[in-house]
SEPAVEX-347063 format. One record per residue (C-alpha): residue number from 1; residue in one letter; y, x, z. Coordinates in steps of 0.1 Angstrom, whole numbers, always signed. Example, Ala and Ser with C-alpha at 12.3 -4.5 7.8 and 13.67 -1.06 7.14 Angstrom:
@pos->1 | code->A | y->-45 | x->+123 | z->+78
@pos->2 | code->S | y->-11 | x->+137 | z->+71
! end
This chain:
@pos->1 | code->X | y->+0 | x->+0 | z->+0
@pos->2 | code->X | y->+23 | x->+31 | z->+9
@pos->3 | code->X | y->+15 | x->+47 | z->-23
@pos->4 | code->X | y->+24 | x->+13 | z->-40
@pos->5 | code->X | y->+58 | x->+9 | z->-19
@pos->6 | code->X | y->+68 | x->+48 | z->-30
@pos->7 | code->X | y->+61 | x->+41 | z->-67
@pos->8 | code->X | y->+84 | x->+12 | z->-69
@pos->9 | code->X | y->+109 | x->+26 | z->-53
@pos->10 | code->X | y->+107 | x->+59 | z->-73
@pos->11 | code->X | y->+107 | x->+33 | z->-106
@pos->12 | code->X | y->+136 | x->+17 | z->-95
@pos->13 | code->X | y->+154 | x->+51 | z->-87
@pos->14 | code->X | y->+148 | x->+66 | z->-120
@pos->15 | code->X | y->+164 | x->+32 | z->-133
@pos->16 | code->X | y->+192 | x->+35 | z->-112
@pos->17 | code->X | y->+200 | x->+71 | z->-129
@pos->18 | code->X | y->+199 | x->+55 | z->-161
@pos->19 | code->X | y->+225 | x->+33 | z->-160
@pos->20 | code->X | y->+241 | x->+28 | z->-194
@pos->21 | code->X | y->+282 | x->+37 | z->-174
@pos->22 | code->X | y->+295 | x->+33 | z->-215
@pos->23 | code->X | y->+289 | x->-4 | z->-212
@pos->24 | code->X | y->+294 | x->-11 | z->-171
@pos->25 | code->X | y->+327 | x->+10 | z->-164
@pos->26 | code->X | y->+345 | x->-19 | z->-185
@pos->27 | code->X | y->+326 | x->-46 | z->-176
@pos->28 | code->X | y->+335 | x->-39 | z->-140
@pos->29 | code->X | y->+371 | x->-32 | z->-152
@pos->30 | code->X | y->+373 | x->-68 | z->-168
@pos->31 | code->X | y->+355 | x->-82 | z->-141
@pos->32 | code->X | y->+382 | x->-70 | z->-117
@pos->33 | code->X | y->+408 | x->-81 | z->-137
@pos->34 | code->X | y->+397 | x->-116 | z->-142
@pos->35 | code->X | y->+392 | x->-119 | z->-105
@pos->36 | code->X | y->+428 | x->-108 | z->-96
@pos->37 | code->X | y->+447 | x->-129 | z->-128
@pos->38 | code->X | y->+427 | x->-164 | z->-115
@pos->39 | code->X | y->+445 | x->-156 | z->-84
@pos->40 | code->X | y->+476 | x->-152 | z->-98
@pos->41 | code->X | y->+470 | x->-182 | z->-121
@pos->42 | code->X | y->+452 | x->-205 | z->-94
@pos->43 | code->X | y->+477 | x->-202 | z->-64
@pos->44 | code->X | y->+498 | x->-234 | z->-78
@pos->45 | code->X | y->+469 | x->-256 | z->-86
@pos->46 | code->X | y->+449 | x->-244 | z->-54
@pos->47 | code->X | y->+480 | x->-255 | z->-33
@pos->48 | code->X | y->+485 | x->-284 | z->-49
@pos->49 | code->X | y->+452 | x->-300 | z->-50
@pos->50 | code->X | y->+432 | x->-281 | z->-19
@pos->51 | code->X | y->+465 | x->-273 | z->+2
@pos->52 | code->X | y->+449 | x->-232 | z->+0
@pos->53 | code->X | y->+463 | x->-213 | z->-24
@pos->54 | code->X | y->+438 | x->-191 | z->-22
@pos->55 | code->X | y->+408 | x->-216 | z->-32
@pos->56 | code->X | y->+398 | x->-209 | z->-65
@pos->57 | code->X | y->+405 | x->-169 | z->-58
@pos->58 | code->X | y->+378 | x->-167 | z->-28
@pos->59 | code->X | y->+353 | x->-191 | z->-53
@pos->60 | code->X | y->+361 | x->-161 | z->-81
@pos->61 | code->X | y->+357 | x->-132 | z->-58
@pos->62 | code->X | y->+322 | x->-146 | z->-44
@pos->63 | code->X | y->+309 | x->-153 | z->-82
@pos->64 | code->X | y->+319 | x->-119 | z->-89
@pos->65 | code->X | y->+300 | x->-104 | z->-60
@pos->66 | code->X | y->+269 | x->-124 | z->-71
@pos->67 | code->X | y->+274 | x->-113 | z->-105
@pos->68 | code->X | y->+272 | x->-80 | z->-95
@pos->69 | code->X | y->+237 | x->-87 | z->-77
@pos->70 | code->X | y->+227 | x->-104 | z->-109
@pos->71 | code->X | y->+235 | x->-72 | z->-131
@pos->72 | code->X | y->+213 | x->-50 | z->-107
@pos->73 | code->X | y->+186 | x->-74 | z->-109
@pos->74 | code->X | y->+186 | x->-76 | z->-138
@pos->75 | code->X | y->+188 | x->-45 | z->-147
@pos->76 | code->X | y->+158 | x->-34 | z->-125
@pos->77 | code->X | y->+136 | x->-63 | z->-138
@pos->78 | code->X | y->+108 | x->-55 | z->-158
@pos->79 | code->X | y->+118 | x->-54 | z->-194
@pos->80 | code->X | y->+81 | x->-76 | z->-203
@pos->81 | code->X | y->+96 | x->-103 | z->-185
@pos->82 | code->X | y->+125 | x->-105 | z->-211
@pos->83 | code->X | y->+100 | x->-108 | z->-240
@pos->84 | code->X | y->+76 | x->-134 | z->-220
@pos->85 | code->X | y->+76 | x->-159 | z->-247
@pos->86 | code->X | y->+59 | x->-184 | z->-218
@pos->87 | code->X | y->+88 | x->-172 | z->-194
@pos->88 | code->X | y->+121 | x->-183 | z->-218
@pos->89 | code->X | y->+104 | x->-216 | z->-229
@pos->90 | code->X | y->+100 | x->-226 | z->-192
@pos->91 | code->X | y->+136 | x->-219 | z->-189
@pos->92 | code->X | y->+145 | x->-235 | z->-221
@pos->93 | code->X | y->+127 | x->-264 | z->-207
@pos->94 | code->X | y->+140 | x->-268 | z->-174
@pos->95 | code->X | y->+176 | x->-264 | z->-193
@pos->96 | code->X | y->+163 | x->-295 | z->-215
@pos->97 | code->X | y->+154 | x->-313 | z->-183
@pos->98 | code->X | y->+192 | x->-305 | z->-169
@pos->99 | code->X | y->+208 | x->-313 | z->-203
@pos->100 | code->X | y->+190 | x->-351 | z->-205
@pos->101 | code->X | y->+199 | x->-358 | z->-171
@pos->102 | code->X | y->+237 | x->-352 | z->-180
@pos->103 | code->X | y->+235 | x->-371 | z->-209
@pos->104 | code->X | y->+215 | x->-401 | z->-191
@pos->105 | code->X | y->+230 | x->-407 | z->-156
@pos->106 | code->X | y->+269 | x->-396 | z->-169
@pos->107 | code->X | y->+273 | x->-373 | z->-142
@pos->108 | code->X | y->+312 | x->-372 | z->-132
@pos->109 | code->X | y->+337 | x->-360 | z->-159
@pos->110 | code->X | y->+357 | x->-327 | z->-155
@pos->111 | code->X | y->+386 | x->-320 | z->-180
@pos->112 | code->X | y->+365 | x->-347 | z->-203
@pos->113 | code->X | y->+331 | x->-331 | z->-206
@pos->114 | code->X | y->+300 | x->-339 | z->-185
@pos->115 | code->X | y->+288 | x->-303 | z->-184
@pos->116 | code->X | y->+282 | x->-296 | z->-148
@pos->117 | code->X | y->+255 | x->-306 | z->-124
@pos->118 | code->X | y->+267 | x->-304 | z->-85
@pos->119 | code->X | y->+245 | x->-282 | z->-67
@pos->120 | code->X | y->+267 | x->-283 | z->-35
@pos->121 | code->X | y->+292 | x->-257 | z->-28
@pos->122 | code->X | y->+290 | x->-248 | z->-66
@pos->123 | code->X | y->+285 | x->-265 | z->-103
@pos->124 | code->X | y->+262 | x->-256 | z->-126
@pos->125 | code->X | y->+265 | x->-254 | z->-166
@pos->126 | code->X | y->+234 | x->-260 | z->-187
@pos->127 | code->X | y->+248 | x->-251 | z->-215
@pos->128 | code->X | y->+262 | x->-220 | z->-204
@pos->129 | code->X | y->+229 | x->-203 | z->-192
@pos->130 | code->X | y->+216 | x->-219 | z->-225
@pos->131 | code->X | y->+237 | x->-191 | z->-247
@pos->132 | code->X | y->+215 | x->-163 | z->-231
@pos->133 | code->X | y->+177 | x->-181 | z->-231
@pos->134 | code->X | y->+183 | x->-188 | z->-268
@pos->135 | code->X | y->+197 | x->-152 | z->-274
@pos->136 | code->X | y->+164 | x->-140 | z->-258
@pos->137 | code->X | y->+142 | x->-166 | z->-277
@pos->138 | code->X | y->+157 | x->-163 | z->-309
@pos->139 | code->X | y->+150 | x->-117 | z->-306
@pos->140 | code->X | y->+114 | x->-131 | z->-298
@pos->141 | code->X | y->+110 | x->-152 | z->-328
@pos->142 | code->X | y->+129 | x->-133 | z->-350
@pos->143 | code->X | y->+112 | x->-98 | z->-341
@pos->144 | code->X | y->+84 | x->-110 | z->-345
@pos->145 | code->X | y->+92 | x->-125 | z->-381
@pos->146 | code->X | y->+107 | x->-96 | z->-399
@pos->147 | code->X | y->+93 | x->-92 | z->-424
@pos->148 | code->X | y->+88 | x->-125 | z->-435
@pos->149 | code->X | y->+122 | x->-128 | z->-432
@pos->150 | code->X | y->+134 | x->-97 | z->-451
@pos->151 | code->X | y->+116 | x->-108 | z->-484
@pos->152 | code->X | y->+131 | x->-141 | z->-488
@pos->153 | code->X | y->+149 | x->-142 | z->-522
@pos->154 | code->X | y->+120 | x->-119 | z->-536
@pos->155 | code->X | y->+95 | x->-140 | z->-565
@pos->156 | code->X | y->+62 | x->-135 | z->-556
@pos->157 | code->X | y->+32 | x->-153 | z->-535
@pos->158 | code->X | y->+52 | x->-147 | z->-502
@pos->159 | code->X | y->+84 | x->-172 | z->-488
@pos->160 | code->X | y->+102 | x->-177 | z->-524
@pos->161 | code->X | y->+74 | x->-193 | z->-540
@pos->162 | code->X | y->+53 | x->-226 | z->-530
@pos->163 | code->X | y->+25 | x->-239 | z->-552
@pos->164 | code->X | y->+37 | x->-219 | z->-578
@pos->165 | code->X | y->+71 | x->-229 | z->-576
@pos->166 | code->X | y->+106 | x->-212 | z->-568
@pos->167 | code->X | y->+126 | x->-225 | z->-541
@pos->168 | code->X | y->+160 | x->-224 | z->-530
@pos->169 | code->X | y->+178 | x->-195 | z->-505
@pos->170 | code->X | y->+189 | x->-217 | z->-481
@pos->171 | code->X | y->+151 | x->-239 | z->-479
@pos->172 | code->X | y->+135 | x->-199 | z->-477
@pos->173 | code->X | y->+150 | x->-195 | z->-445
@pos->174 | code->X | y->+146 | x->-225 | z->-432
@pos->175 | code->X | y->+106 | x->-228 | z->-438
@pos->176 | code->X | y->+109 | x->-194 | z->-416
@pos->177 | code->X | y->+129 | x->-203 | z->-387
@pos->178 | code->X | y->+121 | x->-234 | z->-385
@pos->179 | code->X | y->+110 | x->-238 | z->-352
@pos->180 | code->X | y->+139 | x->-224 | z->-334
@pos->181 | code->X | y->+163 | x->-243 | z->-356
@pos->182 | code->X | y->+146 | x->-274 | z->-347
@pos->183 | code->X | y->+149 | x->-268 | z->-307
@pos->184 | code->X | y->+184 | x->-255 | z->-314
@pos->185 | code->X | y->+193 | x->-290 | z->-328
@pos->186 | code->X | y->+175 | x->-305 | z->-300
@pos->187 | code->X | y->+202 | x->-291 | z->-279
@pos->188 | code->X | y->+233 | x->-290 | z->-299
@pos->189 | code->X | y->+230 | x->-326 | z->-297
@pos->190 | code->X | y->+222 | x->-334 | z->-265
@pos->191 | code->X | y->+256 | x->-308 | z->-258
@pos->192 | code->X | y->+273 | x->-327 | z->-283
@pos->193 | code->X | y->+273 | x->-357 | z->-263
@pos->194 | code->X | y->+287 | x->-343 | z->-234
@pos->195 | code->X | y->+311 | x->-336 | z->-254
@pos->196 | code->X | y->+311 | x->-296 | z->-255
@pos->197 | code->X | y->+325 | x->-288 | z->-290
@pos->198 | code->X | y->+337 | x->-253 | z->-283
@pos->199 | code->X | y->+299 | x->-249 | z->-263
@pos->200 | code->X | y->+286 | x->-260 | z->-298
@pos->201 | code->X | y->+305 | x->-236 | z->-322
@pos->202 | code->X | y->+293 | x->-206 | z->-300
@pos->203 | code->X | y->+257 | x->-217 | z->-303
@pos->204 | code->X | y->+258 | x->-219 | z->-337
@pos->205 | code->X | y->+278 | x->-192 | z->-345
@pos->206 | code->X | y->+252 | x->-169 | z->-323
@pos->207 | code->X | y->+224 | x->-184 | z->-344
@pos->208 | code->X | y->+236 | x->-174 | z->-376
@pos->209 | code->X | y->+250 | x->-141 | z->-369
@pos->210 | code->X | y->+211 | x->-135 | z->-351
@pos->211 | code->X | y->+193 | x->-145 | z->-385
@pos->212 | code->X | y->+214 | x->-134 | z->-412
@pos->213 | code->X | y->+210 | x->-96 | z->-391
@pos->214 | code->X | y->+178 | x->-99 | z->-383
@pos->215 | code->X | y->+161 | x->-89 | z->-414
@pos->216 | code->X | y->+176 | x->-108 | z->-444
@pos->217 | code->X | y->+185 | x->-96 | z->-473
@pos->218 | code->X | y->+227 | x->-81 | z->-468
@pos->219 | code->X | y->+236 | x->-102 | z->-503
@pos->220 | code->X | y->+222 | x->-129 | z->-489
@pos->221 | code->X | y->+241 | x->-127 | z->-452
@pos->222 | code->X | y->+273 | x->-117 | z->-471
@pos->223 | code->X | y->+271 | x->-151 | z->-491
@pos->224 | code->X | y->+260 | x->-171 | z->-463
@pos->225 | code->X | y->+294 | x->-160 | z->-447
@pos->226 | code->X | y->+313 | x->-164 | z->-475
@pos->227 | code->X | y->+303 | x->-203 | z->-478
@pos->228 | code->X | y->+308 | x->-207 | z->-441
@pos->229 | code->X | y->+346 | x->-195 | z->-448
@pos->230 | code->X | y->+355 | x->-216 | z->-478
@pos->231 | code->X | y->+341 | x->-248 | z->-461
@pos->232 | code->X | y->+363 | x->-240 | z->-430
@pos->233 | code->X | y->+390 | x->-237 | z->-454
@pos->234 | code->X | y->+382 | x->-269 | z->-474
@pos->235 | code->X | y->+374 | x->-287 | z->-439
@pos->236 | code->X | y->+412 | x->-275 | z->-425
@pos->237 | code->X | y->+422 | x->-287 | z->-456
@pos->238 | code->X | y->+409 | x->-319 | z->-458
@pos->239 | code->X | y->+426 | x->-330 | z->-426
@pos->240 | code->X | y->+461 | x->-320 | z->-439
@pos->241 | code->X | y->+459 | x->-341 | z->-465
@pos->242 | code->X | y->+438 | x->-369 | z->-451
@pos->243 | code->X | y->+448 | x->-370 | z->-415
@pos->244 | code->X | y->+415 | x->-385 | z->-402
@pos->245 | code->X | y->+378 | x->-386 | z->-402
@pos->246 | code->X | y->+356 | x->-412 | z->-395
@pos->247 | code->X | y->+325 | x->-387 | z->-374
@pos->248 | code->X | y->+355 | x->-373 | z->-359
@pos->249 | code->X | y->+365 | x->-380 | z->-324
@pos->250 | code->X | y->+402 | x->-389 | z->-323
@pos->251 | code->X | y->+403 | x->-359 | z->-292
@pos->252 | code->X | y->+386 | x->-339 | z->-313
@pos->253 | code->X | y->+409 | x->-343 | z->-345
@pos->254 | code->X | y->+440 | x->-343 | z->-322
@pos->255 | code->X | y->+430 | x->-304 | z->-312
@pos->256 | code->X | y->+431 | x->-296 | z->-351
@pos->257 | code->X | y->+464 | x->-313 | z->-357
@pos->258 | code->X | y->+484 | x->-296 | z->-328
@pos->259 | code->X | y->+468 | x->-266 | z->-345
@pos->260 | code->X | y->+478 | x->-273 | z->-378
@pos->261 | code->X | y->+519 | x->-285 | z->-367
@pos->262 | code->X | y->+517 | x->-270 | z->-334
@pos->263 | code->X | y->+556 | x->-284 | z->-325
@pos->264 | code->X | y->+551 | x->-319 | z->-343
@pos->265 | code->X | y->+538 | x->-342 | z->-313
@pos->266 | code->X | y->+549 | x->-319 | z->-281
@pos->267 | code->X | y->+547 | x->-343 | z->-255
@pos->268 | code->X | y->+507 | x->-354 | z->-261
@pos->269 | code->X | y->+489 | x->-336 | z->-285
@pos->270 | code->X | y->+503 | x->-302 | z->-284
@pos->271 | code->X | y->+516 | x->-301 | z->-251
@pos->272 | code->X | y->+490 | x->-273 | z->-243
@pos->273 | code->X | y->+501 | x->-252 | z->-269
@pos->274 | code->X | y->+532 | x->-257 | z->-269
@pos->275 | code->X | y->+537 | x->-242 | z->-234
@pos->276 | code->X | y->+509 | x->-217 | z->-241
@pos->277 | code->X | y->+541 | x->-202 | z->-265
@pos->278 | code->X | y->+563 | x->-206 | z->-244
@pos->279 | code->X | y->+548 | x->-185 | z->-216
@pos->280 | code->X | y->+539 | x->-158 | z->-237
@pos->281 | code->X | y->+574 | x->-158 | z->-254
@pos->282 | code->X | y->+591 | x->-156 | z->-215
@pos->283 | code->X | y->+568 | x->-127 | z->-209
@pos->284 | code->X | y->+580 | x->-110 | z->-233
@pos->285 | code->X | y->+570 | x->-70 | z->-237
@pos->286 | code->X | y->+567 | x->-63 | z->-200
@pos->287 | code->X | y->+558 | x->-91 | z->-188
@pos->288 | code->X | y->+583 | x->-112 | z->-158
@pos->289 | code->X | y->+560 | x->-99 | z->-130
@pos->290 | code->X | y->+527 | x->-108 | z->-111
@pos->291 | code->X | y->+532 | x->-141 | z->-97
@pos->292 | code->X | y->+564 | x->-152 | z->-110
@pos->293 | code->X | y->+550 | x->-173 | z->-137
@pos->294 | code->X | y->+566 | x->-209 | z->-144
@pos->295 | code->X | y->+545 | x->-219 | z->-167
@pos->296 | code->X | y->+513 | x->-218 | z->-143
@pos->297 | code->X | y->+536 | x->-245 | z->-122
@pos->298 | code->X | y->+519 | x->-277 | z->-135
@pos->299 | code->X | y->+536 | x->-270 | z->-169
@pos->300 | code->X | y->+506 | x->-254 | z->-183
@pos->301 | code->X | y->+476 | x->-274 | z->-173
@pos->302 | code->X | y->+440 | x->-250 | z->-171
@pos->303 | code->X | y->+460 | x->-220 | z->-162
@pos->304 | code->X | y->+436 | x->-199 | z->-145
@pos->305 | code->X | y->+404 | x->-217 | z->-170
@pos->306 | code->X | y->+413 | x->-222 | z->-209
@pos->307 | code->X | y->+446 | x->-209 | z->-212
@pos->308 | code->X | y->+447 | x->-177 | z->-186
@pos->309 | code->X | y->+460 | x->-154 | z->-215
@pos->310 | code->X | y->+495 | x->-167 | z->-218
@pos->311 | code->X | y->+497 | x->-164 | z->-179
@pos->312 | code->X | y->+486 | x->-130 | z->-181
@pos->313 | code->X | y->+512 | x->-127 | z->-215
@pos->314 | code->X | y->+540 | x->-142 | z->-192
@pos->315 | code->X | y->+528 | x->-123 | z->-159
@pos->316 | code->X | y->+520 | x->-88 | z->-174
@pos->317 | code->X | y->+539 | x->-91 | z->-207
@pos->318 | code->X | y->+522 | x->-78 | z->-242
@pos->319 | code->X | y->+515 | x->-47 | z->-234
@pos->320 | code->X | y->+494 | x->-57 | z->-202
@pos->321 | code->X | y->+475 | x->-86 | z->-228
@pos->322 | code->X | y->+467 | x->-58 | z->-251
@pos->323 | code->X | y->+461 | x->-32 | z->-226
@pos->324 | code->X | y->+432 | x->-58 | z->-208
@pos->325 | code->X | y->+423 | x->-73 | z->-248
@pos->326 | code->X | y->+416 | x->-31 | z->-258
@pos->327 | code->X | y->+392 | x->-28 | z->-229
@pos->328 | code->X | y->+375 | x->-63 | z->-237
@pos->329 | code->X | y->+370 | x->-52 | z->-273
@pos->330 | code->X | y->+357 | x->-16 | z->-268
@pos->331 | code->X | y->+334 | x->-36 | z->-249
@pos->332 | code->X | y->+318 | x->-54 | z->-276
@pos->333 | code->X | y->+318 | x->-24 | z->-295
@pos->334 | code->X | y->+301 | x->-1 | z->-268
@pos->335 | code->X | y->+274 | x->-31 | z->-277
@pos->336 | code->X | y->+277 | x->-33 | z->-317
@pos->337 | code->X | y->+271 | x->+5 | z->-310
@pos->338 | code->X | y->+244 | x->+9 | z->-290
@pos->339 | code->X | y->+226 | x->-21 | z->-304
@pos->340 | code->X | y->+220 | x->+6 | z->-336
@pos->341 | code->X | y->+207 | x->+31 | z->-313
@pos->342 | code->X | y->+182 | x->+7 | z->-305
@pos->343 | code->X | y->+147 | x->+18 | z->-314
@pos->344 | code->X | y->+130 | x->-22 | z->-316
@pos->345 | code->X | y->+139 | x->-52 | z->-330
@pos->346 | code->X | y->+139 | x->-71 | z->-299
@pos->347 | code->X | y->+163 | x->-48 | z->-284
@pos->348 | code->X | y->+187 | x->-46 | z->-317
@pos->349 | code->X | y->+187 | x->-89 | z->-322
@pos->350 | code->X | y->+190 | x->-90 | z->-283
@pos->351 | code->X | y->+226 | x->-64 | z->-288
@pos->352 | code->X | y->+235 | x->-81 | z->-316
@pos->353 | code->X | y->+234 | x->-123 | z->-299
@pos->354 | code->X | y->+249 | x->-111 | z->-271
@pos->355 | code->X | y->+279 | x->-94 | z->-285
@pos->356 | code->X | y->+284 | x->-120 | z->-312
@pos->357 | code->X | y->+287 | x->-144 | z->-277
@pos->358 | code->X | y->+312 | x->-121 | z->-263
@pos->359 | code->X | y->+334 | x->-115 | z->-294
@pos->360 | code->X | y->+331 | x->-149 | z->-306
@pos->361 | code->X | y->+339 | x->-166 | z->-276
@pos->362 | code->X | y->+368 | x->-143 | z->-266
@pos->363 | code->X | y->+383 | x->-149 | z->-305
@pos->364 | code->X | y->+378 | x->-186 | z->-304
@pos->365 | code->X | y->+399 | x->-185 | z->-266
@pos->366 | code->X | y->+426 | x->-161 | z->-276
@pos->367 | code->X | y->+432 | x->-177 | z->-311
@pos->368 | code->X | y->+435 | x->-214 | z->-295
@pos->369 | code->X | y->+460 | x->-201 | z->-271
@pos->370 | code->X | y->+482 | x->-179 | z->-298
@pos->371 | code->X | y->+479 | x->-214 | z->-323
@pos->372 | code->X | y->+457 | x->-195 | z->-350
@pos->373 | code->X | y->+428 | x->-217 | z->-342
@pos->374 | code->X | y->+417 | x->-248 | z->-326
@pos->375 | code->X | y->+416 | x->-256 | z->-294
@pos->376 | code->X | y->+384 | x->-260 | z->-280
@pos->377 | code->X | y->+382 | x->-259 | z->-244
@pos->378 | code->X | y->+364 | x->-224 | z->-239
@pos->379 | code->X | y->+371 | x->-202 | z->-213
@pos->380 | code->X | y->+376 | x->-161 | z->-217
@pos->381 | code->X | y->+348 | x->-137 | z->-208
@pos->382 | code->X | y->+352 | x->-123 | z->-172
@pos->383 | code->X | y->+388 | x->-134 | z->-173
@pos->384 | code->X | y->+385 | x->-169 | z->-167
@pos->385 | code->X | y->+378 | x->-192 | z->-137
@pos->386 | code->X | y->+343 | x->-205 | z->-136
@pos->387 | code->X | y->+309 | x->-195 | z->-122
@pos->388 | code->X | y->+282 | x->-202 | z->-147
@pos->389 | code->X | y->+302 | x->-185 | z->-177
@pos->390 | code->X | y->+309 | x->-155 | z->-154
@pos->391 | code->X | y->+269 | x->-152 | z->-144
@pos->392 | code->X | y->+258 | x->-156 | z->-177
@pos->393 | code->X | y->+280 | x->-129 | z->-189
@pos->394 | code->X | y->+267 | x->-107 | z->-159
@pos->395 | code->X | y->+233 | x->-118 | z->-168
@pos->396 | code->X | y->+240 | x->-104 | z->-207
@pos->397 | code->X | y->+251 | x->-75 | z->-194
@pos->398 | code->X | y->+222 | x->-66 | z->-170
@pos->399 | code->X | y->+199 | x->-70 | z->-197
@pos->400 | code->X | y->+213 | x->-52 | z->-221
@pos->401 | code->X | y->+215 | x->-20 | z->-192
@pos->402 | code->X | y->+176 | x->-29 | z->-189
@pos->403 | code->X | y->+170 | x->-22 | z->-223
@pos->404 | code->X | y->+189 | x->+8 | z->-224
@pos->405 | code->X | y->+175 | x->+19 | z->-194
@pos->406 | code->X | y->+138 | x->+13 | z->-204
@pos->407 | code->X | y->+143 | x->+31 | z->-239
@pos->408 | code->X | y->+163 | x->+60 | z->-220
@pos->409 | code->X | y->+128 | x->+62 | z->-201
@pos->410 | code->X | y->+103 | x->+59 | z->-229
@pos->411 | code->X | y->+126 | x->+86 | z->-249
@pos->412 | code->X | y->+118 | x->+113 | z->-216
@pos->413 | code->X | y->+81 | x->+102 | z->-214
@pos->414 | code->X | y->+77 | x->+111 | z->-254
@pos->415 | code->X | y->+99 | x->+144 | z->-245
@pos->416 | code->X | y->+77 | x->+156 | z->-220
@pos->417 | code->X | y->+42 | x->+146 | z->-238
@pos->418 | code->X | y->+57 | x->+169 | z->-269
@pos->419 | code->X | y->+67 | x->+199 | z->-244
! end
C-alpha cells in the first residue's frame, strides 16, 4: 500500500514539474483581472440590490479559488479519462437530463433566458459545461475518423461514392459525422428554447471549426468558410431591407437592428449600446480612474456580466482595454500554437475546440459591445461575472495542461529508452 501511496505521489510530482507556465502565467493574469474589474463593475448593482457592495466580488473571488482547484485537478487527472468515450456520454447525458428539465418546468428567468438551475448558494449553466463535453466528444469522434474524413471529395469506393454514384460535399461530411451532428442538434434546440442565441452560435461555431480542421480536405474548409460569410452577409442584408422575419424572435431581431442603426431607437432597443459608446468614449485613452465610472451607475445595465469591456474602457481607458485584450489573445495563440506541437489527434482537435471557444466567444463579446456585431448576451472569458462560464474555462485550461503535461512525459520516457 506504501509503495502504491509513493508512486502516486511521485506521478503527481513529475506532473507538477510539467506544467505548461506559456499557457497558465496569462490565464492567471486574466483570471486576476476579471476578479478585480467585477468588483469595480459590481459595487453599484451589489448596493443597490443586496445592500453589500461587495456581493458579487466575494461570489467572483470564491469561483476563482475553485477554478484554481479545478485547473490542478484537472491537470493531474489521468489523461484516459478524457478520451473515455463511456465517461463524456454519461456527462452528455446528465447535461440532457438538466437541459429537459429547464425547458419543461420553466425554471425562473434571468435577464430573459432559462439557463440556470439553483443548486443553493450557486446557479448552474448546462449549457456552459456543454461547450467543453462536446469539445471532448467531438476529438473522440473525430480522431477516431480521420481518415474517412480526409478523403471526402476524392472519387472512388470510399465516402464520395454510394452504389456507384457521386454525391455531394456537403452530404460526404454529413454521412461521416453524422452522429455527433445529430446529438448536437438535439441540444441546440433544446438551448434554443431557453432562449440562449449567443450559447447557440458558440456551439456551432466550435463544431465547424473542429471538423473542417480535423482532417478535411483545406479547399474544402476554405469554401465552407467562404459560404458561411456571404450568407452572414446576405442574412445582414436581408433585414436592412426587409425589417422583419417571420422564425425570428422580435428580441432577437431588435439586437440586429440596434446593430445595424446603433443611435436610431436609443431609448429601447439600443439603449445598451448606446451607453456601451458612451463609456468607452468618456474613458477615453487613459481611462477616468478605477471606480469612477458613471456608466456602471444603473445607466449601463450587465455592467460587471455582458458589457464589462466599456467599464474597463471608461475605468482603465484604451490602453488598459488593449493592454488586458493583448494578454487575452496571446492566450489563444499560446493554444493555436501548442495545439501544432501536438503529437495525436485527440490532443490537436482538443487545442483546436477549445481555442476556437475562447476566441470566438471573446470576439462575439467585444464586437457586441464596440457595435460591430450583434448583441447576443455572452459574457467575456475570465473577465466576466459568472460561475459556470468561469469553471468551464478553468476546466479547458486544466486539460489542455494535462495534455501537455502527459506528452511532456511520454517525450522523456522515449528519450531515455533511446539513451
Amino acid at each position: 500500500m506504501q509503495q502504491v501511496n509513493q508512486s502516486i505521489s511521485h506521478s503527481i510530482k513529475q506532473k507538477l514539474a510539467n506544467f505548461n507556465w506559456n499557457l497558465l502565467i496569462p490565464y492567471l493574469i486574466l483570471l486576476g483581472m476579471g476578479v478585480f474589474m467585477v468588483y469595480s463593475s459590481s459595487s453599484y448593482f451589489a448596493m443597490t440590490q443586496f445592500n453589500n457592495s461587495e456581493h458579487f466580488f466575494q461570489r467572483q473571488l470564491m469561483y476563482a479559488m475553485i477554478s484554481l482547484i479545478v485547473v490542478l485537478l484537472f491537470s493531474v487527472v489521468n489523461t484516459k479519462l478524457l478520451k473515455s468515450i463511456g465517461l463524456i456520454s454519461s456527462v452528455l447525458f446528465v447535461l440532457l437530463f438538466m437541459l429537459i428539465y429547464l425547458v419543461t418546468f420553466g425554471v425562473d428567468p434571468i435577464n430573459g433566458a432559462s439557463a440556470w438551475i439553483d443548486f443553493g448558494p450557486i446557479n448552474i449553466q448546462p449549457s456552459e459545461f456543454f461547450k467543453i463535453a462536446m469539445i471532448l466528444y467531438l476529438a473522440i469522434f473525430l480522431s477516431n475518423n480521420q481518415r474517412k474524413l480526409a478523403n471526402i471529395g476524392r472519387v472512388y469506393d470510399g465516402p464520395a461514392k454510394e452504389n456507384g454514384k457521386k454525391r455531394g460535399i456537403i452530404s460526404q461530411i454529413f454521412t461521416v459525422v453524422k452522429k455527433p451532428i445529430l446529438c448536437l442538434g438535439l441540444f441546440i434546440g433544446l438551448i434554443l428554447i431557453q432562449p440562449d442565441l449567443g450559447g447557440v452560435i458558440i456551439l456551432l461555431s466550435i463544431c465547424v471549426v473542429m471538423i473542417l480542421l480535423s482532417g478535411v480536405p483545406f479547399k474544402i474548409s476554405l469554401s465552407t468558410f467562404g459560404i458561411a460569410g456571404v450568407a452572414y452577409s446576405v442574412f445582414i442584408l436581408f433585414i436592412q431591407l426587409v425589417g422583419t422575419i417571420p422564425f425570428i424572435p422580435s428580441y432577437m431581431l431588435n439586437r440586429f437592428t440596434a446593430y445595424l442603426d446603433p443611435f436610431g431607437d436609443v431609448q429601447n432597443s439600443s439603449f445598451q449600446l448606446v451607453n456601451s459608446f458612451y463609456a468607452l468614449a468618456r474613458g477615453g485613452l487613459f481611462g477616468v480612474g478605477i471606480g469612477e465610472s458613471i456608466q456602471k451607475s444603473g445607466y449601463l445595465p450587465e455592467s460587471y456580466t455582458d458589457f464589462i469591456i466599456p467599464i474597463m474602457g471608461e475605468e482603465i481607458g484604451l490602453v488598459g482595454v488593449v493592454f488586458i485584450l493583448a494578454i487575452f489573445f496571446y492566450f489563444v495563440y499560446v493554444i493555436f500554437r501548442t495545439s501544432l506541437q501536438v503529437t495525436d489527434s485527440f490532443g490537436q482537435l482538443v487545442y483546436i475546440g477549445i481555442a476556437a471557444m475562447f476566441l470566438i466567444q471573446g470576439s462575439i463579446n467585444l464586437g457586441g459591445a464596440v457595435g460591430i456585431m450583434p448583441l447576443t448576451g455572452v459574457t467575456f472569458p475570465f473577465i466576466s461575472y459568472g460561475g459556470s462560464s468561469m469553471l468551464v474555462s478553468s476546466i479547458a485550461v486544466g486539460i489542455m495542461n494535462n495534455l501537455f503535461i502527459n506528452q511532456r512525459l511520454n517525450q522523456h520516457i522515449l528519450e531515455k529508452e533511446a539513451n
